[in-house]
mmCIF file of the N, C-alpha and C atoms, coordinates in Angstrom:
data_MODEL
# 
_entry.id   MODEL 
# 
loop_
_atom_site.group_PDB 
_atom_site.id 
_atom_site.type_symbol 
_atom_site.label_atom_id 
_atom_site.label_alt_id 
_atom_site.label_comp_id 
_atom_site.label_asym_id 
_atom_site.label_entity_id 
_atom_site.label_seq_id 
_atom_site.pdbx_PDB_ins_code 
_atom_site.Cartn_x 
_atom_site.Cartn_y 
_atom_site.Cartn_z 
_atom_site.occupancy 
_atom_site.B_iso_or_equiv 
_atom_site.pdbx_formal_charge 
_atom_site.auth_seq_id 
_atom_site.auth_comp_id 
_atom_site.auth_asym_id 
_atom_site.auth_atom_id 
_atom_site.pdbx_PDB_model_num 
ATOM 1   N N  . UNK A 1 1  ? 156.056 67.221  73.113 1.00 0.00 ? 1  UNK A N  1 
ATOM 2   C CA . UNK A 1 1  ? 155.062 67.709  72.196 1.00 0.00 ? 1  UNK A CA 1 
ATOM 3   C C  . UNK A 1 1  ? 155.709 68.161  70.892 1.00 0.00 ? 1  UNK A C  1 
ATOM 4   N N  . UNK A 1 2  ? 155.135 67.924  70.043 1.00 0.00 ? 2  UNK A N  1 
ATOM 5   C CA . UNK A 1 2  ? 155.624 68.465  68.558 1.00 0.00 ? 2  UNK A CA 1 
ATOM 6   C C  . UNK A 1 2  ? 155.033 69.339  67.755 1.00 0.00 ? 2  UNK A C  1 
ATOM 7   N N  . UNK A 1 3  ? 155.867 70.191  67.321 1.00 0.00 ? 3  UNK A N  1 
ATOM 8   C CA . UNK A 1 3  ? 155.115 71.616  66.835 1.00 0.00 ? 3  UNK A CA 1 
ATOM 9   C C  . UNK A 1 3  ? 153.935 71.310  66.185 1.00 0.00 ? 3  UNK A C  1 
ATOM 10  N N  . UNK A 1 4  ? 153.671 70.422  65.422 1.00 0.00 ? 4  UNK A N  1 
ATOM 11  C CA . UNK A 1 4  ? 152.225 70.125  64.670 1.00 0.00 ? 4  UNK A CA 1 
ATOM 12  C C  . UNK A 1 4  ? 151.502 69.841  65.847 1.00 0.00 ? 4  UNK A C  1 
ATOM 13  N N  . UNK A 1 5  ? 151.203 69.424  66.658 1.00 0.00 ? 5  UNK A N  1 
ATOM 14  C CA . UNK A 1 5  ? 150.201 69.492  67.918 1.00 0.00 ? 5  UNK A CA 1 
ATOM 15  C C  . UNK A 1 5  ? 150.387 70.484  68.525 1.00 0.00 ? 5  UNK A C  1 
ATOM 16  N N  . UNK A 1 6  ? 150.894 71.920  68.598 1.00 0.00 ? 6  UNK A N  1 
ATOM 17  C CA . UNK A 1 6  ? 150.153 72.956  69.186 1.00 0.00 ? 6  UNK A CA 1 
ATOM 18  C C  . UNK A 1 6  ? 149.511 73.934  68.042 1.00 0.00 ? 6  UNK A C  1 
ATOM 19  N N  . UNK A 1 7  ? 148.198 73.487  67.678 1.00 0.00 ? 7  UNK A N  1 
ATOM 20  C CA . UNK A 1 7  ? 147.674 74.072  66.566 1.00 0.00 ? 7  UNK A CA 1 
ATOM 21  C C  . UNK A 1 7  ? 146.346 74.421  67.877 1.00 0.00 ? 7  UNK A C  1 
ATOM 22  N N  . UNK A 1 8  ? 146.178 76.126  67.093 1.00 0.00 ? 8  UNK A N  1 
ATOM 23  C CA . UNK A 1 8  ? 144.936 76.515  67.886 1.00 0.00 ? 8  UNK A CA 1 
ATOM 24  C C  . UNK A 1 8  ? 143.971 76.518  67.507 1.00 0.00 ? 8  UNK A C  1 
ATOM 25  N N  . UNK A 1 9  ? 142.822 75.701  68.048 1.00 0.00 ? 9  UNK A N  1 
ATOM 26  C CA . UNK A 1 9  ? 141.561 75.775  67.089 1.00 0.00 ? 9  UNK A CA 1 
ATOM 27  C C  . UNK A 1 9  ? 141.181 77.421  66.953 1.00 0.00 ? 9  UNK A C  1 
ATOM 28  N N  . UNK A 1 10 ? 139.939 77.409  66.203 1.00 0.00 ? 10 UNK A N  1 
ATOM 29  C CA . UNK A 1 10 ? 139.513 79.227  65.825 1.00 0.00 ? 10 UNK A CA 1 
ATOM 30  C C  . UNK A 1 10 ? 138.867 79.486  67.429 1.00 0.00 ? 10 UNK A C  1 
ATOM 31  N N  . UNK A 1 11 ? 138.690 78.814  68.303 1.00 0.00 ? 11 UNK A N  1 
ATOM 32  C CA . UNK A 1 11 ? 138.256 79.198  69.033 1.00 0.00 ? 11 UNK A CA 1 
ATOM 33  C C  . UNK A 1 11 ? 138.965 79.866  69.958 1.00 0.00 ? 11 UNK A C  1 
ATOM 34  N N  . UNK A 1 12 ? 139.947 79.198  70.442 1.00 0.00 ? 12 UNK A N  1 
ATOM 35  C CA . UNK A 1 12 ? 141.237 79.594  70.864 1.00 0.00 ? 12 UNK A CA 1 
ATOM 36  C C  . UNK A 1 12 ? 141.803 81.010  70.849 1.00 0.00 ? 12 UNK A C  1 
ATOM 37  N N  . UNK A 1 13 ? 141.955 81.359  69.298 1.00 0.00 ? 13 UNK A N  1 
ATOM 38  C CA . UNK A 1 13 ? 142.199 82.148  68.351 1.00 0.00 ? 13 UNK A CA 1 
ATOM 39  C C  . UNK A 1 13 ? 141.780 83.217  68.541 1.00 0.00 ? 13 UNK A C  1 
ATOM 40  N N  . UNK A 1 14 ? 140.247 83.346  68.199 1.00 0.00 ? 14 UNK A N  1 
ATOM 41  C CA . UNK A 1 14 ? 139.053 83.737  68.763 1.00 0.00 ? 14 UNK A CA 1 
ATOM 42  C C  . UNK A 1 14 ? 139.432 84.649  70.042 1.00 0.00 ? 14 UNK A C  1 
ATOM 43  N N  . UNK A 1 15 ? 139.663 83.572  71.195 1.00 0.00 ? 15 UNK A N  1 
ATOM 44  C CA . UNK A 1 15 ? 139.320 84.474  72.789 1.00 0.00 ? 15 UNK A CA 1 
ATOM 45  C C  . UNK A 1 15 ? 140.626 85.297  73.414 1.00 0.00 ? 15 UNK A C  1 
ATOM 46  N N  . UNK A 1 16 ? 141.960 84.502  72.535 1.00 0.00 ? 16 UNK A N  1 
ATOM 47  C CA . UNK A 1 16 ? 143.023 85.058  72.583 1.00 0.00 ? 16 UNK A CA 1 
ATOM 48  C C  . UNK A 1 16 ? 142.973 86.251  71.932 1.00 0.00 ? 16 UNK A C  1 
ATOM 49  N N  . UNK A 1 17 ? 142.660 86.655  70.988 1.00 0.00 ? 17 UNK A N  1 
ATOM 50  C CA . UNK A 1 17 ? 142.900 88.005  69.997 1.00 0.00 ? 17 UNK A CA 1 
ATOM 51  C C  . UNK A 1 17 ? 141.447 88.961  71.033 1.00 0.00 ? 17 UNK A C  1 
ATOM 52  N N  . UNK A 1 18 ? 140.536 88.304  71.405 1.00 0.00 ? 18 UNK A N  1 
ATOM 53  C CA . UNK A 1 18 ? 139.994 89.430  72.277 1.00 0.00 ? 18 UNK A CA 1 
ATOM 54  C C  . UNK A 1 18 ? 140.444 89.829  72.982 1.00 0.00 ? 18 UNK A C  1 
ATOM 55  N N  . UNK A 1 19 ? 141.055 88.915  74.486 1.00 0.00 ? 19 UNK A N  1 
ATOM 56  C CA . UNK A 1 19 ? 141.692 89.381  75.675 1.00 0.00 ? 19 UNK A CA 1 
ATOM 57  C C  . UNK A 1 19 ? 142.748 90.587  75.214 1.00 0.00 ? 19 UNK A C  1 
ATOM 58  N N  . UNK A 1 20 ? 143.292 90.054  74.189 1.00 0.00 ? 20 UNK A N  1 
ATOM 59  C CA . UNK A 1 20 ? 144.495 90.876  73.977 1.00 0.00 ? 20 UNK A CA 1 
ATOM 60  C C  . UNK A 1 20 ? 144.054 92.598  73.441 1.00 0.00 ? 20 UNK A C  1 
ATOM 61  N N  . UNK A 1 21 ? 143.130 92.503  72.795 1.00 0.00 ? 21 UNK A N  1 
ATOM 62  C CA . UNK A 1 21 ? 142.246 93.634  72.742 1.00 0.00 ? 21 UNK A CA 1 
ATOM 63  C C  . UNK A 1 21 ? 141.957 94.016  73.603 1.00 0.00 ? 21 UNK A C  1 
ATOM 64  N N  . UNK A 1 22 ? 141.455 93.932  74.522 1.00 0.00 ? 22 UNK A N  1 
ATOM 65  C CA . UNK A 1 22 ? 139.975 94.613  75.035 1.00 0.00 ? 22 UNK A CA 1 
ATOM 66  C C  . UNK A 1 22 ? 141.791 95.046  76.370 1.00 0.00 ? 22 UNK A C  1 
ATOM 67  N N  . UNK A 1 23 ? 142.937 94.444  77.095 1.00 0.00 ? 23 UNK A N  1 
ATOM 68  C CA . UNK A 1 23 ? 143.624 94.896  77.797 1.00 0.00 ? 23 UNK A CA 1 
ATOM 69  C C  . UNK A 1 23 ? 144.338 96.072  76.779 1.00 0.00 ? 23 UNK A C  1 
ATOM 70  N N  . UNK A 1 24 ? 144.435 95.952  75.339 1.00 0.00 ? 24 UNK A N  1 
ATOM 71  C CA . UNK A 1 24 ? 145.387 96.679  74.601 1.00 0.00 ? 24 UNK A CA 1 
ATOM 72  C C  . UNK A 1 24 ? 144.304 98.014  74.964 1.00 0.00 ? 24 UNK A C  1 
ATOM 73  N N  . UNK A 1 25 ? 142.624 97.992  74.594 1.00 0.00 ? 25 UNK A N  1 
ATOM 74  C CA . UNK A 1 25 ? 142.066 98.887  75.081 1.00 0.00 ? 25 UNK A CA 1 
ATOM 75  C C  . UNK A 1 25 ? 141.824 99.696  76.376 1.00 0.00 ? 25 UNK A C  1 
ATOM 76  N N  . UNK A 1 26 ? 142.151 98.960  77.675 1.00 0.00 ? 26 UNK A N  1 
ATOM 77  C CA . UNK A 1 26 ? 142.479 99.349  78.796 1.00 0.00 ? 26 UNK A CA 1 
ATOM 78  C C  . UNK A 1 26 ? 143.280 100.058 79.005 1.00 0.00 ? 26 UNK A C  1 
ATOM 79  N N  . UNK A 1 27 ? 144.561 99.480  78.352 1.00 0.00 ? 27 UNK A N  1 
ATOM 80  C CA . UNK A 1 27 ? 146.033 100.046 78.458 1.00 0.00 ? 27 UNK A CA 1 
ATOM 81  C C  . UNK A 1 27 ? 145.724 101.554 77.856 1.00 0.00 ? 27 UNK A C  1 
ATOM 82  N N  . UNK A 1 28 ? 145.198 101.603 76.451 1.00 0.00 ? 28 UNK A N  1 
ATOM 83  C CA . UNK A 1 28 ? 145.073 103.261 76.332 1.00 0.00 ? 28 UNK A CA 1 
ATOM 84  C C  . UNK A 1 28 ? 144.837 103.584 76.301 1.00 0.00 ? 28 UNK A C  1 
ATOM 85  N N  . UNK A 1 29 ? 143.397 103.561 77.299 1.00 0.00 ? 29 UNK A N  1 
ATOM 86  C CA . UNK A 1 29 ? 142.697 104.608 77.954 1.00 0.00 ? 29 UNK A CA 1 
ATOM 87  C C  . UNK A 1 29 ? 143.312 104.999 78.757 1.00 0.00 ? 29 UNK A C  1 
ATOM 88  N N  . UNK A 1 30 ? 144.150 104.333 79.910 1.00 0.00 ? 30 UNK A N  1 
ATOM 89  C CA . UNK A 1 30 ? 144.951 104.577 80.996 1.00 0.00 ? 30 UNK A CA 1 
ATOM 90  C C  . UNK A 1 30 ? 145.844 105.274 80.661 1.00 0.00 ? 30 UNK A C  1 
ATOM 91  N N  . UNK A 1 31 ? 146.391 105.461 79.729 1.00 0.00 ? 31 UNK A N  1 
ATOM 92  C CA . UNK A 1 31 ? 147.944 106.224 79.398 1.00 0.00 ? 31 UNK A CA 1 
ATOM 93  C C  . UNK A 1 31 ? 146.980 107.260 78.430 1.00 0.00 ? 31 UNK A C  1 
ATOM 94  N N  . UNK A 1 32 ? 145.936 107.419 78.230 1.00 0.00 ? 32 UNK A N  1 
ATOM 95  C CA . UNK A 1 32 ? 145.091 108.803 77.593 1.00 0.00 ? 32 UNK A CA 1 
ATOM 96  C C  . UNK A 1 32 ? 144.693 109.574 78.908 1.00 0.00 ? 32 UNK A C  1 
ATOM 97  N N  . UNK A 1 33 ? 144.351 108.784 79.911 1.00 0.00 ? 33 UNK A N  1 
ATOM 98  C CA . UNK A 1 33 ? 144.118 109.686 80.886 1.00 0.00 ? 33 UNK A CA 1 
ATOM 99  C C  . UNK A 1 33 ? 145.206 110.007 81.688 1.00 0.00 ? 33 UNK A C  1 
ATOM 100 N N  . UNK A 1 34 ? 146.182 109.688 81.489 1.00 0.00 ? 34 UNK A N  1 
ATOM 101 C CA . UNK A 1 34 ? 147.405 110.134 82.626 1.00 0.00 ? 34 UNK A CA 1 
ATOM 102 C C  . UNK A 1 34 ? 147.956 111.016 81.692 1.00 0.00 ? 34 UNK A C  1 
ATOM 103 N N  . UNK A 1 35 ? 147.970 111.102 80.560 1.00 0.00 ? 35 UNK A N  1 
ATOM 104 C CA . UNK A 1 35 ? 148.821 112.281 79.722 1.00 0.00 ? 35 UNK A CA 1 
ATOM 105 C C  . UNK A 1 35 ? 148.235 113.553 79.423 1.00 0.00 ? 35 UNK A C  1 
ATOM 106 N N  . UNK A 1 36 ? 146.997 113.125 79.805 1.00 0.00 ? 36 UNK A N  1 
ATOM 107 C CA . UNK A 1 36 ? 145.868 114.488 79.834 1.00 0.00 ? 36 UNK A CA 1 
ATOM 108 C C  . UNK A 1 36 ? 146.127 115.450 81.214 1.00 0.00 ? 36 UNK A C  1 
ATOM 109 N N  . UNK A 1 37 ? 146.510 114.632 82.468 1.00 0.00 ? 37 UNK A N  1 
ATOM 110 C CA . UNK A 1 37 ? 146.159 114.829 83.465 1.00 0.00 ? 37 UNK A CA 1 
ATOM 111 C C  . UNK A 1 37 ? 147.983 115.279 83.801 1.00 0.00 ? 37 UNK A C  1 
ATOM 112 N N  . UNK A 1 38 ? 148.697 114.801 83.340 1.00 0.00 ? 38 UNK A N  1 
ATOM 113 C CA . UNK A 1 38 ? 150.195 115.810 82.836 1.00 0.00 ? 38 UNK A CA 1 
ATOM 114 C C  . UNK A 1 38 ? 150.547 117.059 82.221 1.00 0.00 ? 38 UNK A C  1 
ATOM 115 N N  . UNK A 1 39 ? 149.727 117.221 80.812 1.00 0.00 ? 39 UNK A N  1 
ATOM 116 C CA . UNK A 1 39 ? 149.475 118.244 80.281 1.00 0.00 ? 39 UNK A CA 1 
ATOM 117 C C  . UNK A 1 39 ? 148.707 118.913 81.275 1.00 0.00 ? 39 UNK A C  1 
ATOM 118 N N  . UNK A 1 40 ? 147.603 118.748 81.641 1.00 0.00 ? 40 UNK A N  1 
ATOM 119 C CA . UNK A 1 40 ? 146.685 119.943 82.358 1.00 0.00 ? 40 UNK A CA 1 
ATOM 120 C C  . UNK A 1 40 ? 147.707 120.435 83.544 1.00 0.00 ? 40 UNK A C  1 
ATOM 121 N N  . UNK A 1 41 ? 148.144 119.595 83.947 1.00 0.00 ? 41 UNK A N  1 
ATOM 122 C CA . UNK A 1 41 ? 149.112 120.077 85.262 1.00 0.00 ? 41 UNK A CA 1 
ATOM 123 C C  . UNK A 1 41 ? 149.865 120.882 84.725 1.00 0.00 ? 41 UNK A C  1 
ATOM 124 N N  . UNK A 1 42 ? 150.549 120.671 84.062 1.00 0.00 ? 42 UNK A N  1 
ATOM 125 C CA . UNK A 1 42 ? 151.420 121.430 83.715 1.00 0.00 ? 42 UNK A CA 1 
ATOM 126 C C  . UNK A 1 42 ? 151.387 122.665 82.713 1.00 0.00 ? 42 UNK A C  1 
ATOM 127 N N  . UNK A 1 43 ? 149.844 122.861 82.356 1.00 0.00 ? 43 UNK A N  1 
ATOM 128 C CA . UNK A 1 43 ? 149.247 124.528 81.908 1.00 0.00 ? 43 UNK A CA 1 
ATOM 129 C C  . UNK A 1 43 ? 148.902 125.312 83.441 1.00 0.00 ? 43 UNK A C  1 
ATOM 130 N N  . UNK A 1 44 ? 148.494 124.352 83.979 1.00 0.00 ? 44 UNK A N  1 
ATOM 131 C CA . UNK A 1 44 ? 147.877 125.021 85.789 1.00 0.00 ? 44 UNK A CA 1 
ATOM 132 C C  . UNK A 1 44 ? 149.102 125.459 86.192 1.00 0.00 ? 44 UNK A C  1 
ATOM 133 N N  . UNK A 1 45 ? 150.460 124.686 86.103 1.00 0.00 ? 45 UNK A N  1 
ATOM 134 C CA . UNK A 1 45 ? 151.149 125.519 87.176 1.00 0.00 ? 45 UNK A CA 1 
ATOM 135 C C  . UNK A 1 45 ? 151.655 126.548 85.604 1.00 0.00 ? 45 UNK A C  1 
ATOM 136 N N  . UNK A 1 46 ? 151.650 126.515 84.605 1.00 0.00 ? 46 UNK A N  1 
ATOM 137 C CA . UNK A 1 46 ? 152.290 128.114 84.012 1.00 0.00 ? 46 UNK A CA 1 
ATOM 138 C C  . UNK A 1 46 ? 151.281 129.282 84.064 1.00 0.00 ? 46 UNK A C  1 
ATOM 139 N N  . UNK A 1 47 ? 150.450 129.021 84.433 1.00 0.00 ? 47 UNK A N  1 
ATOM 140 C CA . UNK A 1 47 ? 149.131 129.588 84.923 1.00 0.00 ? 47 UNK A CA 1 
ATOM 141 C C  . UNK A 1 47 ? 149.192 130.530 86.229 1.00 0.00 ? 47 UNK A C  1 
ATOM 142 N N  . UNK A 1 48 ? 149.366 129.508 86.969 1.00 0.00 ? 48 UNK A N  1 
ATOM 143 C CA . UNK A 1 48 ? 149.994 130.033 88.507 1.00 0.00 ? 48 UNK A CA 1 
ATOM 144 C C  . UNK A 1 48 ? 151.008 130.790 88.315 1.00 0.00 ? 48 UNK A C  1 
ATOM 145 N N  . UNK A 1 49 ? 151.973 130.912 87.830 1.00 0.00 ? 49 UNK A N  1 
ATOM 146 C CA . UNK A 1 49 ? 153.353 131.570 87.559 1.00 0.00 ? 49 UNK A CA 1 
ATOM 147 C C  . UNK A 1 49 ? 153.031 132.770 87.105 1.00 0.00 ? 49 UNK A C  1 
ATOM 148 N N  . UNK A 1 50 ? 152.388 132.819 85.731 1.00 0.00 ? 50 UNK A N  1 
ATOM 149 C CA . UNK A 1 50 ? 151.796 134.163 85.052 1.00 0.00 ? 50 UNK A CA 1 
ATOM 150 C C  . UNK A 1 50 ? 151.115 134.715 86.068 1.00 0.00 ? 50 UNK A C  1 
ATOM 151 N N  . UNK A 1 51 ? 150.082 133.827 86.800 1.00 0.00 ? 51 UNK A N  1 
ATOM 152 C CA . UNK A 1 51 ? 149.404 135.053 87.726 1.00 0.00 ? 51 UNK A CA 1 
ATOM 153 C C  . UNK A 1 51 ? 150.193 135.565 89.093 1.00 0.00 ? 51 UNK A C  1 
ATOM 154 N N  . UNK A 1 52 ? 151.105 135.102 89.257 1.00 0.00 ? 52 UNK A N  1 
ATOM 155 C CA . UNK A 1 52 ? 151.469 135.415 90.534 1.00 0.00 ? 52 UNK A CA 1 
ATOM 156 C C  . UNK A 1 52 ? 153.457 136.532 90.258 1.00 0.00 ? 52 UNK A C  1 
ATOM 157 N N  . UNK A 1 53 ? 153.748 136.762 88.672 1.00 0.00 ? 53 UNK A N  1 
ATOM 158 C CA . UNK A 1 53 ? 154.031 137.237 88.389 1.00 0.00 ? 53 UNK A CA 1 
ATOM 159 C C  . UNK A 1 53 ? 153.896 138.866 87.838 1.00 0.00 ? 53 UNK A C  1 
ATOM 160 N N  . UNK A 1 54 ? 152.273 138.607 87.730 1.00 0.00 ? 54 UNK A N  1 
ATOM 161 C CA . UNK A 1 54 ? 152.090 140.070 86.798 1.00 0.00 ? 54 UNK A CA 1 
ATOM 162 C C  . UNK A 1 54 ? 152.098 139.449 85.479 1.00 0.00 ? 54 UNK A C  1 
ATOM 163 N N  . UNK A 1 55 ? 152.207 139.153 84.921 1.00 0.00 ? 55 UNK A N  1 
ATOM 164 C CA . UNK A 1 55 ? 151.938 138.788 83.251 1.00 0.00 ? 55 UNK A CA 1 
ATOM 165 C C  . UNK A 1 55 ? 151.620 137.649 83.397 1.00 0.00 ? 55 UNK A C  1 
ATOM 166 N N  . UNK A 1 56 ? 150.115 137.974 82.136 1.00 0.00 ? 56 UNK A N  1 
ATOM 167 C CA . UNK A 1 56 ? 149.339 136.539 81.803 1.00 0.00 ? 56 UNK A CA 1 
ATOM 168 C C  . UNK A 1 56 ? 148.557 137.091 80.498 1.00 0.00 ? 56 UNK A C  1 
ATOM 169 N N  . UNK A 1 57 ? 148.336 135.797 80.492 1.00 0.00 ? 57 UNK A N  1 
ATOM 170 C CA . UNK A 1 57 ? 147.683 136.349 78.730 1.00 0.00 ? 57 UNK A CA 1 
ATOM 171 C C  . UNK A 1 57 ? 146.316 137.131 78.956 1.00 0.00 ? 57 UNK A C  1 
ATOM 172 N N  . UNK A 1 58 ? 146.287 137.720 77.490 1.00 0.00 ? 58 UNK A N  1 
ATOM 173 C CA . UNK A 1 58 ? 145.618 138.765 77.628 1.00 0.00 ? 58 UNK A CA 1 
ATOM 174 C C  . UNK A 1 58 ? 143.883 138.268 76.587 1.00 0.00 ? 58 UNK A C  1 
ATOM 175 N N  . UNK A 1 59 ? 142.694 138.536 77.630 1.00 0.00 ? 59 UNK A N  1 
ATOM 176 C CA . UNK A 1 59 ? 141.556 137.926 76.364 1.00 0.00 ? 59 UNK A CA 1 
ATOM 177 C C  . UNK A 1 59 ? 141.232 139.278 75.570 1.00 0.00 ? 59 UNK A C  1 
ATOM 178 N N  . UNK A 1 60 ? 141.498 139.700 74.504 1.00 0.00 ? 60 UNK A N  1 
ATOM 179 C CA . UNK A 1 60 ? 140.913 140.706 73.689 1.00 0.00 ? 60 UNK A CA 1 
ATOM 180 C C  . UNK A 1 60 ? 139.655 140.717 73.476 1.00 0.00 ? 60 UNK A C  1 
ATOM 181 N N  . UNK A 1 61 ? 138.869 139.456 73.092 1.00 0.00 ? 61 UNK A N  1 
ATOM 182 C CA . UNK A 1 61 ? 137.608 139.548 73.116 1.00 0.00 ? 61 UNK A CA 1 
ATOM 183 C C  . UNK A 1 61 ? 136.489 139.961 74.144 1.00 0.00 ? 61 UNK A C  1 
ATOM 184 N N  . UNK A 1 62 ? 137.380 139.847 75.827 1.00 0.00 ? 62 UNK A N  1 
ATOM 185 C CA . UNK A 1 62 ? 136.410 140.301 76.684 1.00 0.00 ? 62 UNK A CA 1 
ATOM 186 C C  . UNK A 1 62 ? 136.289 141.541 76.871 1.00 0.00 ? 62 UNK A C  1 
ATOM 187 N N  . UNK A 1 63 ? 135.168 142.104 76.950 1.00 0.00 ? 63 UNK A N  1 
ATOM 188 C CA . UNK A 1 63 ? 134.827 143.453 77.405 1.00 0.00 ? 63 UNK A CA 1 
ATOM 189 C C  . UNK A 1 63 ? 135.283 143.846 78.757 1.00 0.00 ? 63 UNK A C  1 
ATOM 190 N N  . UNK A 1 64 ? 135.813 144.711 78.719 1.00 0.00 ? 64 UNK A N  1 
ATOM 191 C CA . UNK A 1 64 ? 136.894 145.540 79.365 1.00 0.00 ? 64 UNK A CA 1 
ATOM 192 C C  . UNK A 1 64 ? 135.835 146.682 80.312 1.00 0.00 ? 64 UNK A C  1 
ATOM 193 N N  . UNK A 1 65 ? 135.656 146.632 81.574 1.00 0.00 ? 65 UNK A N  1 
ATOM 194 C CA . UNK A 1 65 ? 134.802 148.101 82.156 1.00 0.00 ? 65 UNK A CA 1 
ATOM 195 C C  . UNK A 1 65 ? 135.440 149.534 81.446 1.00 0.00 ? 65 UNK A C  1 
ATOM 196 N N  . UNK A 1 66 ? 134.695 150.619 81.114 1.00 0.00 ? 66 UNK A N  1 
ATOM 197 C CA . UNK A 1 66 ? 135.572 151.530 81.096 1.00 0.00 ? 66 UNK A CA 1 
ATOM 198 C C  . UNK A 1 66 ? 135.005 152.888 81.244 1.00 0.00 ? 66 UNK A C  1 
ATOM 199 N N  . UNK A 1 67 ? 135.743 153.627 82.021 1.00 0.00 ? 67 UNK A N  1 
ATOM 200 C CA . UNK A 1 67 ? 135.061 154.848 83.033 1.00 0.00 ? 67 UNK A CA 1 
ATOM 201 C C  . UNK A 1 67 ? 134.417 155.735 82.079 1.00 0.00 ? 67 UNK A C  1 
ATOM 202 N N  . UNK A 1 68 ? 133.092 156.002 81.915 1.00 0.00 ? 68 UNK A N  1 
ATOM 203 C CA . UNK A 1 68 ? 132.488 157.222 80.834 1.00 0.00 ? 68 UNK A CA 1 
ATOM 204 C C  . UNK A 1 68 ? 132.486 158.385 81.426 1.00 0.00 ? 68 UNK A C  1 
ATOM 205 N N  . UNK A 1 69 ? 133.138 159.628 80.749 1.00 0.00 ? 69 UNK A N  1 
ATOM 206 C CA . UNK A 1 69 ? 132.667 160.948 81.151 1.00 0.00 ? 69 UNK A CA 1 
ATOM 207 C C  . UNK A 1 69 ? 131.355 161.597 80.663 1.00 0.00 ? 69 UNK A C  1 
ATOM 208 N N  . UNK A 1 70 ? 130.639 162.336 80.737 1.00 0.00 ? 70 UNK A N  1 
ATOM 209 C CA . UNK A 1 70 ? 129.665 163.051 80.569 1.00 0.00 ? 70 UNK A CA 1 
ATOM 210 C C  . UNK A 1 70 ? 129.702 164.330 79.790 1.00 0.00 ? 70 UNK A C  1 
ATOM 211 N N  . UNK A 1 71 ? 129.978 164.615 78.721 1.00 0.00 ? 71 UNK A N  1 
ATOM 212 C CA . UNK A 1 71 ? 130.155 166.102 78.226 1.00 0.00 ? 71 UNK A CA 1 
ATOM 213 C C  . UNK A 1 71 ? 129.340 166.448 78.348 1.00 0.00 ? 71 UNK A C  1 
ATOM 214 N N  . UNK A 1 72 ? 129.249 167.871 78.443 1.00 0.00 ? 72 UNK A N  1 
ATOM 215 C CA . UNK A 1 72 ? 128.065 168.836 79.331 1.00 0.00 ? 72 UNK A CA 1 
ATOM 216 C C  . UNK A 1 72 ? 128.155 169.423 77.677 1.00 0.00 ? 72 UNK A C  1 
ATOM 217 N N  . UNK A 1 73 ? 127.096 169.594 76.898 1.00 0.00 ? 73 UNK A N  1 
ATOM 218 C CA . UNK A 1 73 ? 126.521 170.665 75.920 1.00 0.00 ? 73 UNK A CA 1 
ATOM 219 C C  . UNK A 1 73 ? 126.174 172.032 76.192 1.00 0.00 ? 73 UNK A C  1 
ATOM 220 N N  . UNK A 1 74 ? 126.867 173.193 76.294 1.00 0.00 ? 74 UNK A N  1 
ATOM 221 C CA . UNK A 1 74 ? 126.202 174.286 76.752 1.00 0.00 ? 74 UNK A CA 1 
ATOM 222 C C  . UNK A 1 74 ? 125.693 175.017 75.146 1.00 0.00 ? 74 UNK A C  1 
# 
């Protein structure tokens, strides 16, 4: 065969540049969800650590219970 006879029609062209898409799109969804699912692991276990240490972060914004006394007015 001679290089001038492997010419691709547009059609060709066409279904090749999709396939190659639509797996390039597969591919990184798959490696979006496994790097998500790395990161999260790996906040869960510093998570676990802080709590099973005694120190963990602290939410300032949540309301805190806190014991009221009663002053008596005489």
């Amino acid at each position: 065969m001679q290089p001038s006879e492997m010419v691709m029609n547009p059609k060709q062209v066409f279904l090749s540049v999709l396939i190659f898409g639509v797996a390039g799109l597969l591919l990184f969804m798959y490696l979006q969800v496994w790097i998500e699912e790395q990161h999260t692991g790996r906040l869960e276990k510093r998570r676990e650590q802080k709590a099973t240490s005694g120190w963990g972060p602290v939410n300032y914004l949540q309301p805190v219970a806190r014991i009221e006394t009663q002053v008596s007015h005489a």
